[in-house]
LUMKOL-197978 format. One record per atom (N, C-alpha, C): x, y, z. Coordinates in steps of 0.02 Angstrom, whole numbers, padded with zeros to 5 digits, always signed. Layout:
BEGIN
XYZ...
// end
This chain:
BEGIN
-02110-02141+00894-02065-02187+00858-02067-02173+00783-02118-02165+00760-02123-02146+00665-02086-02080+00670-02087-02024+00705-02061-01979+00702-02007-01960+00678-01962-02020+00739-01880-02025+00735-01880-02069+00679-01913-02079+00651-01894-02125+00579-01897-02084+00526-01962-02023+00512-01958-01978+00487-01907-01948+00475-01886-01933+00537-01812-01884+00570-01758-01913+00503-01747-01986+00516-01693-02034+00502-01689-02025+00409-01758-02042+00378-01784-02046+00319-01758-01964+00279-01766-01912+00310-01764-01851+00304-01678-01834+00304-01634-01833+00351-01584-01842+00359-01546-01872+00313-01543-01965+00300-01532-01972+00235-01548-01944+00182-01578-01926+00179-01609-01904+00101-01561-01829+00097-01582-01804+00149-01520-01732+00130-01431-01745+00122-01418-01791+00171-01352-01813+00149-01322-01853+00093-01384-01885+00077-01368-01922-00001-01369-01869-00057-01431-01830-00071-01412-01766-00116-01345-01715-00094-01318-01712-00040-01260-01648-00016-01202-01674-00057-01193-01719-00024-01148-01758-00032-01142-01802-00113-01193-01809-00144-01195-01821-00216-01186-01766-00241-01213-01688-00238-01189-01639-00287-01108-01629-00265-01095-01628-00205-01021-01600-00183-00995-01645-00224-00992-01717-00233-00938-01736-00285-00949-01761-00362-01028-01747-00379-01036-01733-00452-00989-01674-00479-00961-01647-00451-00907-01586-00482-00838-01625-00499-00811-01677-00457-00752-01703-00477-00766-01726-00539-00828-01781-00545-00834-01831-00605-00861-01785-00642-00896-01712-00643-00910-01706-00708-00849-01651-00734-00785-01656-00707-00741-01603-00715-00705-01589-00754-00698-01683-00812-00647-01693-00865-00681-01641-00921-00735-01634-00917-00809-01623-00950-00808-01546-00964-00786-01542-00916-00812-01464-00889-00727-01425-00895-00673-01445-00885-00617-01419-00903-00602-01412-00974-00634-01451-01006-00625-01450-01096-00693-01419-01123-00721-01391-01086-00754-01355-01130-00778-01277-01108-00751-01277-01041-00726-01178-01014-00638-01168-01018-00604-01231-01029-00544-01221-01038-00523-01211-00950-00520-01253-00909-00491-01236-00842-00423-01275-00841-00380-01248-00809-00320-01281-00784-00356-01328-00726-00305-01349-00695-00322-01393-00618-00337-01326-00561-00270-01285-00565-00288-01247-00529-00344-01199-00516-00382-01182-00586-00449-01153-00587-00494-01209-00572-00497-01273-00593-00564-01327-00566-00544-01314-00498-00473-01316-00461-00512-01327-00392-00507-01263-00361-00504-01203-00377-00529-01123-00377-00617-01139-00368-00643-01155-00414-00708-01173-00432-00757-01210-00367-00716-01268-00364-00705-01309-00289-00720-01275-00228-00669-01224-00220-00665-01200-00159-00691-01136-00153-00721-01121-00191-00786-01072-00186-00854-01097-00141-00858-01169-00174-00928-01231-00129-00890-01232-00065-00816-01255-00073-00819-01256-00001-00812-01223+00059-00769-01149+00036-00799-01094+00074-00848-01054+00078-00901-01057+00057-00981-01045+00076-00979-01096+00120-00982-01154+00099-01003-01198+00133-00986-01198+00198-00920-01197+00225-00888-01190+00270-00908-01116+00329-00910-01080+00299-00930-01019+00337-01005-01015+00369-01046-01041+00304-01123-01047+00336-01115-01104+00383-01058-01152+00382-01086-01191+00418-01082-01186+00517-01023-01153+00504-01035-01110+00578-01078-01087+00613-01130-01022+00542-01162-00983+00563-01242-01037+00580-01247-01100+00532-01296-01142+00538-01273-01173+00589-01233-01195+00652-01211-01208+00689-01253-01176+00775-01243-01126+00738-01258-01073+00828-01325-01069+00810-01366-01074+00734-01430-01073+00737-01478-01120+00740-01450-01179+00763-01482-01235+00769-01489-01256+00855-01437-01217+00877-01419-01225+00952-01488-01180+00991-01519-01110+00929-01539-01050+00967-01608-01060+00945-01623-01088+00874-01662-01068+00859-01713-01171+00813-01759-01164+00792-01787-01216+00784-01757-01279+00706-01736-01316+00723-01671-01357+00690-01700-01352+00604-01756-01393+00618-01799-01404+00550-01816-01362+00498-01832-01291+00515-01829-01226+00481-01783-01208+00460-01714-01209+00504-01669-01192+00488-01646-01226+00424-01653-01289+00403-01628-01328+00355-01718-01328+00286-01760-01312+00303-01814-01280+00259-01790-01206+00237-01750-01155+00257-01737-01097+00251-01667-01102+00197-01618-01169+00199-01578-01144+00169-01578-01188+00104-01621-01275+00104-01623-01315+00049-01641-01275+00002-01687-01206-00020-01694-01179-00096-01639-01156-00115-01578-01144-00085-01521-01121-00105-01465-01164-00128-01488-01229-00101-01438-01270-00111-01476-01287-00187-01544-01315-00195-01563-01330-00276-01544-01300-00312-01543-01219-00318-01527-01161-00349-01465-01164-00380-01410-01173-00354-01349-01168-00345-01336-01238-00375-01355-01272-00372-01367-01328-00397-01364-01320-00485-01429-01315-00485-01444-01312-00539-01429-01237-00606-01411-01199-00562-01372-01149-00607-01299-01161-00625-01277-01198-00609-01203-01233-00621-01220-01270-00701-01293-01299-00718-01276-01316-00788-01283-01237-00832-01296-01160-00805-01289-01133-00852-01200-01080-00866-01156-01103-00813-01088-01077-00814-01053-01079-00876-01057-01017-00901-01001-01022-00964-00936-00994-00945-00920-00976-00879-00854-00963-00876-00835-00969-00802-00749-00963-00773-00737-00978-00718-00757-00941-00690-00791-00883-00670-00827-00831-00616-00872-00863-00616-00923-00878-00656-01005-00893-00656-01008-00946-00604-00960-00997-00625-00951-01073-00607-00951-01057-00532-00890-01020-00517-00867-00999-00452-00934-00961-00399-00969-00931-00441-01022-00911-00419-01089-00951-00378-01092-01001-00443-01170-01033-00416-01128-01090-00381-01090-01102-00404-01051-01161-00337-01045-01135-00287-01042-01053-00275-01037-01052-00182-01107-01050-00181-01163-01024-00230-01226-01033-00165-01240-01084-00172-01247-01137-00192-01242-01220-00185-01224-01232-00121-01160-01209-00114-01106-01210-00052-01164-01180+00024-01198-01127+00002-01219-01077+00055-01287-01138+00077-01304-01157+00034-01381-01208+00045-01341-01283+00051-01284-01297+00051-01255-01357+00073-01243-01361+00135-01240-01295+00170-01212-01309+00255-01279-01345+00276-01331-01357+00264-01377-01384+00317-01353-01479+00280-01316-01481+00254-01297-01556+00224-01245-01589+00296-01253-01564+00341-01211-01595+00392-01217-01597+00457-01203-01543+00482-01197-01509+00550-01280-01530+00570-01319-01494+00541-01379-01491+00569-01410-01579+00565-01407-01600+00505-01425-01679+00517-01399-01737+00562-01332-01715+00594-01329-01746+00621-01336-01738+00710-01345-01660+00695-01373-01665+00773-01437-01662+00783-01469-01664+00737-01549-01676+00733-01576-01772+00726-01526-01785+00700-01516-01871+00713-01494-01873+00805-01439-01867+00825-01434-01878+00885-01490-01860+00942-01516-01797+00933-01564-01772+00961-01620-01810+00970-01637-01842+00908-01704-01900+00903-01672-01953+00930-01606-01990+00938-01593-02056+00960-01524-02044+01007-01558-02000+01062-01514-02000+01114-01463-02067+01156-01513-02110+01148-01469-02177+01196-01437-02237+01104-01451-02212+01053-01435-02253+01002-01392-02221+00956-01351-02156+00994-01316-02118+00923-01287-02149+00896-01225-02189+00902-01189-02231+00838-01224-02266+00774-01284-02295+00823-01309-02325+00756-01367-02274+00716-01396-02248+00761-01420-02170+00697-01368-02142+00653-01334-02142+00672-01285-02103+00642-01267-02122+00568-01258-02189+00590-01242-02252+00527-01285-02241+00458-01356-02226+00480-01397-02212+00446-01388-02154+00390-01368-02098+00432-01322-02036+00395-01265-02041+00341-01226-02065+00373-01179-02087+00329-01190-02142+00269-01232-02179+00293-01251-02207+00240-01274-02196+00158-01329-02116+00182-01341-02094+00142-01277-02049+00097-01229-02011+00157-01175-02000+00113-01158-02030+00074-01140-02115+00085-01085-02151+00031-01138-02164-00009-01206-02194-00018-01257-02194-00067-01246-02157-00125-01272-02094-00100-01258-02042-00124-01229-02035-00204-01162-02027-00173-01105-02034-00234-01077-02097-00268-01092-02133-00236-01090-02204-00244-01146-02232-00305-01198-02205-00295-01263-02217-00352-01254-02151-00410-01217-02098-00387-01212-02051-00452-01157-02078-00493-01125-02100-00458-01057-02145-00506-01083-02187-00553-01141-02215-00547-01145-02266-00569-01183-02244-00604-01249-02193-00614-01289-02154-00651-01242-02096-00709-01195-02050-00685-01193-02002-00714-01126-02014-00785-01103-02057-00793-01071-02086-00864-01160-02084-00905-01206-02111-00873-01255-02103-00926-01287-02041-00953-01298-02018-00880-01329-01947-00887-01284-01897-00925-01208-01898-00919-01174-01864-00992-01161-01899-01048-01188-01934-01049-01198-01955-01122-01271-01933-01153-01326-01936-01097-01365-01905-01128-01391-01840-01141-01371-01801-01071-01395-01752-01065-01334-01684-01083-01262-01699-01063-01199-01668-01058-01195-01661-00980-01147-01619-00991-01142-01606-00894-01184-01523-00880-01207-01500-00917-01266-01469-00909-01323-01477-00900-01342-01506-00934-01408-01547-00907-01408-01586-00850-01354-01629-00827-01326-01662-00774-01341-01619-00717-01312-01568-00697-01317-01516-00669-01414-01502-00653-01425-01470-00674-01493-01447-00694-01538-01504-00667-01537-01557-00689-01570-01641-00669-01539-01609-00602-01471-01608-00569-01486-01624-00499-01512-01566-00467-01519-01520-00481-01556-01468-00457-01632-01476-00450-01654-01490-00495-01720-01487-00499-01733-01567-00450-01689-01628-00446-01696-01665-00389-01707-01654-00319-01641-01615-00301-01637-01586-00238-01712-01552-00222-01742-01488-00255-01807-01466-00244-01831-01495-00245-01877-01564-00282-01956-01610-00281-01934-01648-00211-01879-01670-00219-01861-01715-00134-01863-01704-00075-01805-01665-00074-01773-01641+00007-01854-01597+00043-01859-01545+00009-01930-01497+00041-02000-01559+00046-01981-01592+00014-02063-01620+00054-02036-01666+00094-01992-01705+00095-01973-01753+00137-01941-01714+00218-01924-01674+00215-01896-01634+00271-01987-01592+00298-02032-01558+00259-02086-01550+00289-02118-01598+00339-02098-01670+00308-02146-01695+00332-02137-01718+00398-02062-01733+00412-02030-01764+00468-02040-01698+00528-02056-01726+00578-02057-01669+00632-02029-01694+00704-02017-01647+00764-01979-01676+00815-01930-01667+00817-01899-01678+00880-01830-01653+00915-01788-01621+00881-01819-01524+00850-01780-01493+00829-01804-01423+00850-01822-01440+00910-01811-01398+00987-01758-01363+01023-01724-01316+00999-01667-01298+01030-01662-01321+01116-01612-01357+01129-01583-01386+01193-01552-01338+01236-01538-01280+01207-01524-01224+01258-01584-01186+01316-01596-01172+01361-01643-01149+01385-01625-01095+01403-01569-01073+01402-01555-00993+01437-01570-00946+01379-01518-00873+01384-01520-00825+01326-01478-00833+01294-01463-00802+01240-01406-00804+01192-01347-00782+01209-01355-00746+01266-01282-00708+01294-01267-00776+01340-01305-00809+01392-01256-00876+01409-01247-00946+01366-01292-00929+01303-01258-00978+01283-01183-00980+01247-01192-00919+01221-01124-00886+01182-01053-00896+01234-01088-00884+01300-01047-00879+01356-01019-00969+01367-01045-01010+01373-01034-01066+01360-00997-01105+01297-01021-01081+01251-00986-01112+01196-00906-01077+01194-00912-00988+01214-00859-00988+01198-00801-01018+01265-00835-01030+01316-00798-01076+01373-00769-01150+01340-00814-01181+01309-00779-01245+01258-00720-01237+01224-00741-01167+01195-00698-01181+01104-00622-01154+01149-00611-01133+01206-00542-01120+01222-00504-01169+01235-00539-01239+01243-00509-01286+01264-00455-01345+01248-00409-01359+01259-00379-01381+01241-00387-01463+01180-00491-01509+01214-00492-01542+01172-00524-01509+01143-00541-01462+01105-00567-01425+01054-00521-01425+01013-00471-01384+01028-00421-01374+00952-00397-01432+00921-00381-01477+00974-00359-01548+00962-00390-01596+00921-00455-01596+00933-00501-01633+00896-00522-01570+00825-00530-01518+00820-00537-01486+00782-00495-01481+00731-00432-01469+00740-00358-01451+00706-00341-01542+00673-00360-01607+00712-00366-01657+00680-00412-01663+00629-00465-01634+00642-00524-01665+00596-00493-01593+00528-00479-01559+00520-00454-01506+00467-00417-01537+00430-00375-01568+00456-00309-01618+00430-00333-01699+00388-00380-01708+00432-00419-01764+00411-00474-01758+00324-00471-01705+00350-00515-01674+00291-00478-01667+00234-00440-01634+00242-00389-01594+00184-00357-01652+00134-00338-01725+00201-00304-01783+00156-00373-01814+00135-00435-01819+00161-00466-01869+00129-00513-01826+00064-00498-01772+00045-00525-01735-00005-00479-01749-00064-00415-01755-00052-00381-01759-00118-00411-01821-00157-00405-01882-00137-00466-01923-00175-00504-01903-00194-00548-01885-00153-00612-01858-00194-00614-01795-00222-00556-01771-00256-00555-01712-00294-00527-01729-00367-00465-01768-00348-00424-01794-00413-00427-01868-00447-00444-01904-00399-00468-01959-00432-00478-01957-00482-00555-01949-00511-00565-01951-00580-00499-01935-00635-00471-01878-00648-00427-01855-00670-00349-01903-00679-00348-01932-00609-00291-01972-00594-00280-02050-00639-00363-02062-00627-00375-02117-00679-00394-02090-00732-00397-02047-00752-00404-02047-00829-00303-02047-00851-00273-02000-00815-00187-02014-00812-00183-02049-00821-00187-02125-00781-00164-02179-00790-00202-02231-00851-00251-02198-00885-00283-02256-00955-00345-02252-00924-00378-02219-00904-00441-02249-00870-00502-02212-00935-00541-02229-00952-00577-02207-00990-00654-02181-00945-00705-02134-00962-00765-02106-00918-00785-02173-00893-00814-02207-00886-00832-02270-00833-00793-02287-00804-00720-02294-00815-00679-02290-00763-00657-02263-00689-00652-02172-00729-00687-02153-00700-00724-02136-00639-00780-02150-00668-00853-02160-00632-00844-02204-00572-00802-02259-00615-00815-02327-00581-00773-02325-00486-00714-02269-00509-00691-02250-00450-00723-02223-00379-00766-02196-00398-00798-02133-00360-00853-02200-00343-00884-02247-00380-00953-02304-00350-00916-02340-00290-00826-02355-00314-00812-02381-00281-00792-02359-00201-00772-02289-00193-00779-02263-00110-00833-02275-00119-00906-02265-00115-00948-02274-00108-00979-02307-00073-00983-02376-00090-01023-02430-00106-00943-02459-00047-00888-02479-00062-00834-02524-00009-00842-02456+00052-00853-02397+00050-00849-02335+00120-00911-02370+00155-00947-02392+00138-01013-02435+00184-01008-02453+00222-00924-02528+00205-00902-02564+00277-00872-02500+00330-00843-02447+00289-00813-02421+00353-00884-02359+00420-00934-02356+00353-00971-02321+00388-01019-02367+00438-01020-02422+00416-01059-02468+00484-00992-02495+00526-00955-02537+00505-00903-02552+00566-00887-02511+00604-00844-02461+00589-00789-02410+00627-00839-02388+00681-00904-02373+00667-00947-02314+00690-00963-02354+00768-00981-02425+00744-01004-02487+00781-00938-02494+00845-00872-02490+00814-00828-02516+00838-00800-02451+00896-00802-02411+00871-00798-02353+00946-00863-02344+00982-00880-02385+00994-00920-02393+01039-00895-02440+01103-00864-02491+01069-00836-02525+01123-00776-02494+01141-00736-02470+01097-00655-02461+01094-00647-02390+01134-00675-02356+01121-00669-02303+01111-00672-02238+01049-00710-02168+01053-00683-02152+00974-00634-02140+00983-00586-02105+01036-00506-02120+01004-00468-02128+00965-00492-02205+00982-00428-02257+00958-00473-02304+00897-00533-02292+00885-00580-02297+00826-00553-02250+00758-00528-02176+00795-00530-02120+00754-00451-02140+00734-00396-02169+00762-00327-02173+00769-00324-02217+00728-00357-02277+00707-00358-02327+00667-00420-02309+00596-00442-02282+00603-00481-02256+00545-00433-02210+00488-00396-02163+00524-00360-02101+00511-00291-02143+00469-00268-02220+00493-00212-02237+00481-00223-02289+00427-00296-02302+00425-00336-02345+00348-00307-02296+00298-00320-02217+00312-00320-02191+00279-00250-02150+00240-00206-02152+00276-00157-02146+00272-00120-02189+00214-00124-02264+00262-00103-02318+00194-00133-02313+00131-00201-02295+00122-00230-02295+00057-00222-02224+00006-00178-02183+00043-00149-02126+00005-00106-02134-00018-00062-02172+00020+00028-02189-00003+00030-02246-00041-00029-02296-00037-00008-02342-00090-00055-02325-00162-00096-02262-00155-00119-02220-00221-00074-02181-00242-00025-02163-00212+00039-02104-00246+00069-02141-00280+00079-02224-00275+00115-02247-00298+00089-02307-00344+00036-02289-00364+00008-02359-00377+00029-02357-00459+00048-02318-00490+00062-02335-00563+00034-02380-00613-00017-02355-00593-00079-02406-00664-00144-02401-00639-00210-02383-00665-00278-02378-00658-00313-02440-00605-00274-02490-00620-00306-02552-00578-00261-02562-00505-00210-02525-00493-00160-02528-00447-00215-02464-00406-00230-02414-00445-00268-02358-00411-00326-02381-00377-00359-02426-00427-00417-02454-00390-00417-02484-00327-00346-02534-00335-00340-02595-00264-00322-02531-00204-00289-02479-00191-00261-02451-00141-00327-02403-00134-00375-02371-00188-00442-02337-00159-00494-02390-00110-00468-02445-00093-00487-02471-00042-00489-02464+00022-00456-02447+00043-00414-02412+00109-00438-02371+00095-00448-02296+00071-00462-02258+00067-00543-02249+00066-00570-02289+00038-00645-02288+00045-00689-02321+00122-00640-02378+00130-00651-02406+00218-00647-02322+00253-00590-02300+00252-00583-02233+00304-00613-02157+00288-00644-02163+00228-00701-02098+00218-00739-02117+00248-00792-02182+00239-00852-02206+00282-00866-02189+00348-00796-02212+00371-00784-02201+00458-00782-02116+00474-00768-02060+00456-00715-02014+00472-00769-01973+00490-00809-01968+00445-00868-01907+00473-00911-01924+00534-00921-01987+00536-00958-02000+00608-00930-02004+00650-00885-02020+00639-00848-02024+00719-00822-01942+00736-00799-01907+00698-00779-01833+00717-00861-01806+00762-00912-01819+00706-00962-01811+00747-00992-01834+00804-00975-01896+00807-00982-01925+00898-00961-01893+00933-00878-01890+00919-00837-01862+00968-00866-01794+00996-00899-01757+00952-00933-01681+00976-00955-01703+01057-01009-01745+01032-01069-01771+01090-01022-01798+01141-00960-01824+01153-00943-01864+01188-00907-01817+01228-00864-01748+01197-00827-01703+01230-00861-01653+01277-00918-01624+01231-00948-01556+01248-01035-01577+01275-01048-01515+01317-01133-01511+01354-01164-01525+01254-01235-01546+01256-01268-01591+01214-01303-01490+01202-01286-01436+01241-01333-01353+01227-01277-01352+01199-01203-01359+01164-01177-01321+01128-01145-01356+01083-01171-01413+01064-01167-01457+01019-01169-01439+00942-01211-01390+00925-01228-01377+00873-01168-01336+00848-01155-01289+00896-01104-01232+00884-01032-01275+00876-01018-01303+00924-00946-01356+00902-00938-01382+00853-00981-01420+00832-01000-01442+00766-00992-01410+00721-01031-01359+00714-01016-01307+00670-00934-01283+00667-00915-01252+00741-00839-01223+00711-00798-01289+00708-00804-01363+00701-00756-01408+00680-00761-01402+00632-00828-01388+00574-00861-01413+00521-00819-01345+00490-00813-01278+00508-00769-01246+00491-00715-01248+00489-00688-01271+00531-00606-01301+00525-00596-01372+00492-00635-01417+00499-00633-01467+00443-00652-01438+00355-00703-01385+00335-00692-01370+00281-00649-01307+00267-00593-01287+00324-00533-01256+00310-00497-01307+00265-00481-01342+00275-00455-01421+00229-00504-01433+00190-00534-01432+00164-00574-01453+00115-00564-01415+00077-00576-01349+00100-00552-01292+00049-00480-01291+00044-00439-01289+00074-00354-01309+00057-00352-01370+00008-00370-01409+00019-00340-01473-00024-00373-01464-00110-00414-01458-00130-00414-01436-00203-00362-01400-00237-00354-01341-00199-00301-01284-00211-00250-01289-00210-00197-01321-00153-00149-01342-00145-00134-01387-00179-00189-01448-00163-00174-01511-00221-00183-01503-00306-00231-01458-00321-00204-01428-00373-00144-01407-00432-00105-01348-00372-00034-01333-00384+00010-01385-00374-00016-01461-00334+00068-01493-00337+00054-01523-00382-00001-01547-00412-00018-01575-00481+00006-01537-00532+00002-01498-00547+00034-01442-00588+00093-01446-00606+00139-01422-00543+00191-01420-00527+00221-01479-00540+00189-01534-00495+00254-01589-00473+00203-01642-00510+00167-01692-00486+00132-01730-00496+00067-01756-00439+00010-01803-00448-00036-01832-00430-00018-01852-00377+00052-01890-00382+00106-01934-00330+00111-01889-00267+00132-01817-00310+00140-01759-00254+00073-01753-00206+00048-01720-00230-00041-01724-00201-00040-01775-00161-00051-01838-00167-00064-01896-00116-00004-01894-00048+00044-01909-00075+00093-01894-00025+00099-01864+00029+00065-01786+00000+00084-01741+00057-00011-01759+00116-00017-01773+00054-00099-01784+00104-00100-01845+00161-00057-01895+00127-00058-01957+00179-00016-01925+00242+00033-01880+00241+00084-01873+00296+00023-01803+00346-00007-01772+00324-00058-01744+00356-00113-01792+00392-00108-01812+00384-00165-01900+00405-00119-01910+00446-00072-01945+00470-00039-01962+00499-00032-01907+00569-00033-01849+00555-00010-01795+00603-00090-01802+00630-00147-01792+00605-00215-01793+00642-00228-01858+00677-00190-01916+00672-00192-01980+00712-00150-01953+00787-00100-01932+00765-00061-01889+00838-00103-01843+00874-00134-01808+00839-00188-01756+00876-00250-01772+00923-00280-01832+00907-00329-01853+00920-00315-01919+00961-00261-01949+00978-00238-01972+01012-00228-01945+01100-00200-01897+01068-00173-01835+01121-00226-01808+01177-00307-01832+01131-00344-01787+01169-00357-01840+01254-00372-01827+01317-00358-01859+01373-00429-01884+01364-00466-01862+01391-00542-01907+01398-00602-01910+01331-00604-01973+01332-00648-01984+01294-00698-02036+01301
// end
C-alpha cells in the first residue's frame, strides 16, 4: 500500500514539473520575444521543437515501458529533461532556444505516457481515481507557476527563471522517483517479436485511428490557449499579472474538470464523458475568439479550463478500456504521438493566422477542430 502511494507521490511530482516547464514558455514569451527579437511565428518554431522531441520520444518511451522496466526508463531520461530545462536560460538566439527546448522535449516524454501507465499499473481496480491524482499535478503545476513566475521575472528575468526550473526538476523528480518502487514490471511476458506482433495487430484498427486522430485534434485546439493566451491578454490591456493570472486560472478552475469528468465516465461512459468534455471545449474557444476585452477573455477561459482538466485522462483511460493492458504502453505512446502531432501543429499554424489574420483566427479554427474530434470519438462502437 505505501508503495502505490510512492508510485502516486512520484507521478505527481513529475507531471507537475512537465507540465509547469511546457507552459513556463508561453508566460515567459512576452519576455523572451523582446529581447531575441522573435516574431509569433519563430516563438512557436521554438515551441515546436519541445514538442517534436517530445512527441517522437514519446513513442519510442512507449514500446520501452511495455519491454523493458518502467521506473528506469523515466530515471534514464529526467537528467535530460533538467538540462534542457535549464539551458533555455542561456539562449541568445532562435537556434539555441530551438535547441535546448527539444532536449527538454527529449527528457519530457517520460512527463506522460509512462506516469500514467505506471499509475494504472499500481491501481488496477481504482484507475479513474489514480489518475485524478496525475492530473492534478498537471493543473498544479502551471497553475502555481502562474502565480510564482510574475515574481520570479521580476527578480530573477526569464533567465534565471529558466535555470531555477532546471535546477528544480534535478533536486526533486530523481530522488522522489528513486524512492518509489513497484509495478514497473513490464506486463508483456512473451518476446519482442510477439509483442510488436500484437501491438501492431491494435494500431490497424479501426478504434485506434479513431480515438487517436480525435485525441490529435483535441490537442491541437486545446494548445492554442495555452500557447497564445498570455499574448492575447496582453492584446486586449492585460498587463504581466494579467497575464499570469490567465494561465493560474486553467489551472486552479481545470481541477473541477480533472476530478469531475474523470469521476463521471465512469458511470457514463468515456465516450460520451469525452463528447461532452471536447464540447466544454469547443464553447470556450468560440466565446474566446470573440470575447473583445481581457475580462470577457477571462469569463470564456472557463470552459476552456473545465475541458483541459478532463481531456488527458480520459484519452488515457480510454487506452486501458480499448486495448490488452501488454500493449498499453505502446498505444499510448503512438496516441501521445499523434496527439503531439497537434501540439506541434497548433503553435505554428496558430502562429501564422495570428500574423496573418488575427487571435480571433487562431481560436476559431481550433474550436471547429474540437468539434470534428467529438464526431470521432463518438463514432468509436465499444467502450
Amino acid at each position: 500500500m505505501e508503495r502505490r502511494y510512492a508510485i502516486l507521490a512520484a507521478s505527481f511530482s513529475i507531471a507537475f514539473m512537465a507540465y509547469a516547464v511546457r507552459y513556463a514558455y508561453s508566460m515567459m514569451l512576452p519576455e523572451m520575444e523582446m529581447e531575441l527579437g522573435l516574431n509569433n511565428f519563430q516563438a512557436g518554431l521554438i515551441y515546436s521543437t519541445f514538442l517534436g522531441t517530445y512527441t517522437i520520444f514519446s513513442l519510442i518511451v512507449g514500446f520501452l515501458i511495455d519491454v523493458r522496466d518502467l521506473r528506469r526508463v523515466i530515471i534514464y531520461f529526467l537528467p535530460l529533461f533538467a538540462l534542457g530545462t535549464a539551458l533555455m536560460g542561456y539562449a541568445s538566439s532562435l537556434w539555441q532556444a530551438a535547441l535546448f527546448f527539444g532536449i527538454a522535449g527529449i527528457g519530457a516524454a517520460i512527463g506522460w505516457t509512462p506516469i500514467v501507465v505506471w499509475v494504472q499499473r499500481a491501481f488496477p481496480s481504482r484507475r479513474g481515481a489514480a489518475l485524478i491524482a496525475v492530473q492534478l499535478g498537471v493543473n498544479l503545476g502551471f497553475a502555481i507557476l502562474g502565480i510564482l513566475l510574475p515574481t520570479l521575472l521580476l527578480q530573477f528575468g526569464w533567465r534565471g527563471a529558466w535555470i531555477l526550473l532546471g535546477a528544480v526538476a534535478a533536486l526533486w523528480l530523481l530522488p522522489i522517483t528513486f524512492v518509489a518502487k513497484g509495478a514497473s514490471t513490464p506486463e508483456n511476458g512473451g518476446s519482442s517479436s510477439e509483442y510488436f506482433k500484437g501491438f501492431g495487430s491494435a494500431a490497424r484498427g479501426g478504434k485506434f485511428w479513431a480515438g487517436g486522430i480525435s485525441y490529435l485534434l483535441a490537442a491541437y485546439a486545446i494548445m492554442t490557449p495555452m500557447t497564445f493566451s498570455a499574448v492575447y491578454a496582453r492584446a486586449l490591456g492585460a498587463g504581466v499579472a494579467g497575464e499570469g493570472a490567465v494561465f493560474s486560472m486553467i489551472g486552479f478552475v481545470g481541477l473541477i474538470g480533472a476530478v469531475a469528468i474523470p469521476a463521471l465516465s465512469d458511470v457514463i461512459g468515456r465516450k460520451w464523458a469525452l463528447g461532452l468534455n471536447n464540447t466544454i471545449m469547443m464553447l470556450g474557444l468560440l466565446g474566446s475568439a470573440v470575447a473583445g476585452s481581457y475580462h470577457m477573455l477571462i469569463l470564456w477561459t472557463i470552459p476552456v479550463a473545465v475541458s483541459y482538466g478532463g481531456v488527458w485522462v480520459l484519452y488515457a483511460a480510454l487506452v486501458r478500456d480499448l486495448f490488452h493492458s501488454k500493449v498499453a504502453g505502446g498505444i499510448m505512446g503512438a496516441w501521445t504521438l499523434l496527439g503531439g502531432v497537434g501540439l506541434l501543429l497548433s503553435p505554428v499554424i496558430g502562429g501564422f493566422l495570428v500574423d496573418v489574420l488575427s487571435y480571433e483566427a487562431a481560436y476559431v479554427a481550433s474550436a471547429i477542430l474540437s468539434l470534428v474530434s467529438i464526431l470521432l470519438v463518438l463514432g468509436i462502437r465499444r467502450i
